[in-house]
N, C-alpha and C positions, 0 to 999 in steps of 0.2 A: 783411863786415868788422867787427872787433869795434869797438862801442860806446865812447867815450871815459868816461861814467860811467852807469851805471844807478839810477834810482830807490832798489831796493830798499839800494844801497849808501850812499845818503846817509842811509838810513836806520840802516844798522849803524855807519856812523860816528858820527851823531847820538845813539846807542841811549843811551850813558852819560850822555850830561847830560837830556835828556828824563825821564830813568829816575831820575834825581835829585830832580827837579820834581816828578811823579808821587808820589812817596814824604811827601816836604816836604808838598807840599799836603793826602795824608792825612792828616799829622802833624799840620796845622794845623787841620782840620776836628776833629779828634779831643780837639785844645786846646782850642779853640772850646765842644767841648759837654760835656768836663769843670767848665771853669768857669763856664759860665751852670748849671749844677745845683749848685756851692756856695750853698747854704742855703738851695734854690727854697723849703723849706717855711717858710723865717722869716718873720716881718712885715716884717720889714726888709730883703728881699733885693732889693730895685731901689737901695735905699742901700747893700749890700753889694758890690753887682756894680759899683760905680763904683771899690771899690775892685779889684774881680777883670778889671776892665779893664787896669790898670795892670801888674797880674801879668801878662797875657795879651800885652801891648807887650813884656814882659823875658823872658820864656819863646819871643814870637815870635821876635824879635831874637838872643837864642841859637842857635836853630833856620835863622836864614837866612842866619849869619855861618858856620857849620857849614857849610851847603848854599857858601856862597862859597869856603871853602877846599875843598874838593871839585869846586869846576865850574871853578876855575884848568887844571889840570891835565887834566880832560875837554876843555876848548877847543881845547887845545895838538895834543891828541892828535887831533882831532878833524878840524884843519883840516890838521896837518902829514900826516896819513893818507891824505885826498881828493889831496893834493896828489902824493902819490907815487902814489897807484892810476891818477891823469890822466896822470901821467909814464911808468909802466911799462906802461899801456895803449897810449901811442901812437909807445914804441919797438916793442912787439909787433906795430902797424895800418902803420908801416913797414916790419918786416920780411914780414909778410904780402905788402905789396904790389911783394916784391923790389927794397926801396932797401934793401940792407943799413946800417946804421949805425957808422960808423970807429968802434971802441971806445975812443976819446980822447975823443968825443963824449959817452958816455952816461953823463958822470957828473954830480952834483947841477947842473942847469941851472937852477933854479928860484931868481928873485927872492926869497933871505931878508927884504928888505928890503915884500916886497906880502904875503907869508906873514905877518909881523908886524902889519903894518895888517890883513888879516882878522883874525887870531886877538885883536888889542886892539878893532877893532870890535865882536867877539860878547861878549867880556867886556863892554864895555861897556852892551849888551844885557841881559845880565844882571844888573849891577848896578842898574842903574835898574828893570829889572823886580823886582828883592829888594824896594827901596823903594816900589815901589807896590803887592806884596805887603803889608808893614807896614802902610802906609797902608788897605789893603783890610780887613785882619783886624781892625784896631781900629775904622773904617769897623761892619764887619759886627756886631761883640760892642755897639756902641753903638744899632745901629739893631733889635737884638733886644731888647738892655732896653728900648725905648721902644715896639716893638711891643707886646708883651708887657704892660707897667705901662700900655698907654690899653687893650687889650682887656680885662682883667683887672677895670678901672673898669668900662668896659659892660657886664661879666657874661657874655662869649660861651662862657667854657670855663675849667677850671681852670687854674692858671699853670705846672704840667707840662704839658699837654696846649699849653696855645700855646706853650710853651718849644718844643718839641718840633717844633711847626710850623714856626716862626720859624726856628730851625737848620735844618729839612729845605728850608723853601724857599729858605736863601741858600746853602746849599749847593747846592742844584740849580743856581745860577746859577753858583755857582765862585769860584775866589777871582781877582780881577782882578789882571794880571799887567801890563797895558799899555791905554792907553785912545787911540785912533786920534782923526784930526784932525776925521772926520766922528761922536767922539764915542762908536765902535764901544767896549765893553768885551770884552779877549781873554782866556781863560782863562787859568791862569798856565804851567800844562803848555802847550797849541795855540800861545802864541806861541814861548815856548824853542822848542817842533817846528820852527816855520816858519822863527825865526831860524838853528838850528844848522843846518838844512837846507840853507839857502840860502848858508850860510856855506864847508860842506862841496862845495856846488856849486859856488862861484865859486873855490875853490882846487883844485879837480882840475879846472875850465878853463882855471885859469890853467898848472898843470903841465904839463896835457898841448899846448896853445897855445904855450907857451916851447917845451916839445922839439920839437915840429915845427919851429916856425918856425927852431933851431937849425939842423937839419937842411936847412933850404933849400926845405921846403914852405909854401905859402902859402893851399893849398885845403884845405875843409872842408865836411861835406854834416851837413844837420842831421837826426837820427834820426825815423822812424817810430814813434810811439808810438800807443797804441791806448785810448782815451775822452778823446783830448788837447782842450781849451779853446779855442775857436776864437780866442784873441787870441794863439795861437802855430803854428794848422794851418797859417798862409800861407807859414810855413818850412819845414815838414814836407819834405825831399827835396830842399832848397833848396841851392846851392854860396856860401858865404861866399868871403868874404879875410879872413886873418888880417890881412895887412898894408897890406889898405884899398884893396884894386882897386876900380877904379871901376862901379860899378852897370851893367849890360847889356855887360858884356866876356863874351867866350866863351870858350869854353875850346878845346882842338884837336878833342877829342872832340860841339861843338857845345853843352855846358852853357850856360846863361846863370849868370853869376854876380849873384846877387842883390843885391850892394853887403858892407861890410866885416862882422865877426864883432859889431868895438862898435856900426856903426847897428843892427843885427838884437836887440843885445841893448838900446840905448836905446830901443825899437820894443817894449818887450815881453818879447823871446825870453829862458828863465830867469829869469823871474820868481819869488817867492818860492811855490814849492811848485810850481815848474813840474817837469816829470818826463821833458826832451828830454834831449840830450844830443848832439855831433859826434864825427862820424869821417876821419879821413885821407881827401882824394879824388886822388886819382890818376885823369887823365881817359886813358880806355879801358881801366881799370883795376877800378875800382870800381863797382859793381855801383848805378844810380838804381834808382828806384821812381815807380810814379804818382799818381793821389791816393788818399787813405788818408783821407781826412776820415770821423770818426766822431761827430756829433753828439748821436745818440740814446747812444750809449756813456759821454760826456762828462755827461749828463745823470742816467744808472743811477748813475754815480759820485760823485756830488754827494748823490744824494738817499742812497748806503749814507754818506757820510760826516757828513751829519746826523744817521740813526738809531744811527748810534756815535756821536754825542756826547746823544742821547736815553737811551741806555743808562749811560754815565758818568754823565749828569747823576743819572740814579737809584742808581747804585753812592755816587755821593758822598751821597743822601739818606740811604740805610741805614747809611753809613758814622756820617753825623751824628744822624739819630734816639738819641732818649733814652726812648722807650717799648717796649714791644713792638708795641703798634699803629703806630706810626711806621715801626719796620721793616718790618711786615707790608707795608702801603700799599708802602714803598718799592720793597720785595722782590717785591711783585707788578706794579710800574713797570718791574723791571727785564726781567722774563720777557716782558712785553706786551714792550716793543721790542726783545727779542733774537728775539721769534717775528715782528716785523714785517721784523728784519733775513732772514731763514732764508726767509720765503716773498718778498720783492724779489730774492736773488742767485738763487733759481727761476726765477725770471719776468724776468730781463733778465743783460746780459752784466757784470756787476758779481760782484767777488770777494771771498769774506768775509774778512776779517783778525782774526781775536779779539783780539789782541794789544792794537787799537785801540781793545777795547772795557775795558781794563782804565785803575783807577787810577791804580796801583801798580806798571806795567810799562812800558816803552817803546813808543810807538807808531811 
C-alpha cells in the first residue's frame, strides 16, 4: 500500500529554501575573505579592518534581507505542497483498499488554519536563524582580526599566510545558524535542512490524517524504513489511531493497536529528520510486516552523514582560502573524504548522495 510521505519528497519540497542557504552561506564566506584581504599588506590593517567589519555588518545584512524575501514564498510553497502530497496520497491508499471516496468528499479538507501555524512557525525559524547568522559573520570577521594581529606579534607566519588560515578554519566550522540548549552550534544550511524538513513532514501528516479521518478511517500502520534510529524502530509496523483508540485494543483482524498517532508522535515517532511515514490500515486488508530492525544500517548511515559534512566542511575552506596554498591544503581535504566516502558506501549498506556533499546545492 502506498506510503503517506517519503523521505526523499520532503526533501524535494524542502529543495528551495535549503538551496537558498547553501548559496547565502557561500556568499558570505566569500564576503568574509574579500574584506579581511583589504589592505593585509598595510601597517595599519588590524585598524583598518575595524572599519571593514562594519562594511562586512551592511553588506551582510543586504544579503540576508534578500535571502528573507526569497524564503517567504519557498515556505508557503513548501509546506502547502507536503500538505497536498499527504492528502492526494491517502485518497489514492483508500481507493487501493476498495473504500471508494463520495466525490463531495475529496475536496480541500485540510485545516487552513494548522497549514498557517506550520508555514508561520518555519518562517519564524528562519528569521531567527538570519539573525544569528549576522551575529555569526561579524562574531567570525572579529575573531580573525584578533587571531591574526596576536600571532602576527609572536612571529609564527606572515599576516597572508594566517589570514588565510584564520578564514579556512572558521569556515571549516561554518557559519552558525542556531545554537541548541545543550550549547550545540548548527550550521546555517543543516539547520534550515532539518527545520524545512520537518515542517514538510508535519503538514503532509497533517493532510493526509484530516482525509482519512474525513473519510471514516481511524487506523494507520507506521512504514518500514531501512537504517531507521532505534528511537523510532519500536513503531516500525505498528497500528496507530488517528482518533486516540485506547492502547491494546485490537482490531477484527487481531492487530494490537499501539495507542493514538499523537502519543506515538510525543514518544518520539517524526522527529526532526526522522524518515517514517503512515499508511491507510484496513484490517484483513493491509498487508503487516515483522521485524525489520536494522541497526548496523542506522549506524552505516550516520557515519556517511558525517563524512558529508567532512567534505563540506573542506569545500567551504577552498571556498574561503585567500592563497593558493590554502586551496591546495583544502582541495586535497576535500578528495581525502570524498575517497573516505566511496570506500564506506563499499564496505556497508549506506548510499552515496553527492548532492549532500555540495555547498551550493540542496541537500
Amino acid at each position: 500500500m502506498t506510503l503517506a510521505f517519503l523521505p526523499d519528497d520532503q526533501t524535494v519540497l524542502a529543495r528551495k529554501l535549503v538551496e537558498l542557504y547553501d548559496v547565502a552561506e557561500a556568499a558570505l564566506l566569500e564576503l568574509l575573505a574579500h574584506r579581511v584581504q583589504q589592505g593585509i599588506e598595510s601597517p595599519q590593517w588590524a585598524e583598518r579592518q575595524l572599519l571593514e567589519v562594519q562594511r562586512t555588518r551592511r553588506e551582510a545584512q543586504k544579503l540576508l534581507a534578500q535571502l528573507e524575501r526569497k524564503t517567504a514564498p519557498a515556505v508557503q510553497t513548501a509546506v502547502e505542497g507536503a500538505a497536498n502530497r499527504g492528502r492526494a496520497t491517502a485518497i489514492a491508499q483508500v481507493g487501493k483498499a476498495a473504500t471508494p471516496i463520495p466525490s463531495a468528499q475529496i475536496g480541500n479538507l485540510i485545516d487552513p488554519y494548522k497549514l498557517t501555524a506550520l508555514a508561520a512557525d518555519l518562517t519564524g525559524v528562519t528569521t531567527r536563524t538570519n539573525m544569528q547568522i549576522l551575529r555569526s559573520v561579524d562574531d567570525i570577521h572579529r575573531r580573525i582580526i584578533a587571531d591574526v594581529t596576536a600571532k602576527e606579534l609572536a612571529g609564527v607566519g606572515t599576516r597572508q599566510q594566517l589570514a588565510d588560515e584564520a578564514l579556512r578554519e572558521y569556515a571549516r566550522r561554518g557559519i552558525t545558524g542556531f545554537i541548541d540548549r545543550a550549547g550545540r552550534r548548527w550550521e546555517m544550511s543543516s539547520y534550515v535542512e532539518m527545520a524545512s524538513r520537518a515542517a514538510a513532514m508535519n503538514a503532509s501528516i497533517e493532510g493526509h490524517m484530516q482525509q482519512l479521518a474525513s473519510q471514516g478511517h481511524d487506523l494507520v500502520i507506521v512504514s518500514d524504513v531501512p537504517q531507521e534510529c532505534a528511537q523510532c524502530r519500536r513503531y516500525e509496523g505498528r497500528v496507530l489511531s488517528i482518533w486516540g483508540s485506547v492502547a491494546g485494543s485490537v482490531t477484527e483482524d487481531g492487530k494490537t493497536i499501539a495507542g493514538s498517532l499523537q502519543q506515538a508522535r510525543d514518544n518520539g515517532l517524526f522527529h526532526p529528520g526522522c524518515r517514517h511515514s503512515i499508511a491507510l490500515y484496513v484490517p484483513g486488508v493491509t498487508r503487516s510486516f515483522g521485524e525489520t530492525a536494522d541497526p548496523q544500517g542506522d549506524r552505516d548511515r550516520q557515519k556517511l552523514r558525517a563524512l558529508e559534512r567532512r567534505v563540506r566542511a573542506a569545500k567551504r575552506e577552498e571556498l574561503a582560502a585567500i592563497t593558493p596554498e590554502g586551496k591546495r591544503v583544502a582541495r586535497a581535504k576535500v578528495k581525502a573524504a570524498q575517497k573516505d566516502i566511496a570506500e564506506h558506501v563499499a564496505t556497508s549498506t549506506a548510499k552515496r548522495q553527492r548532492n549532500r556533499e555540495s555547498i551550493t546545492a540542496a541537500r
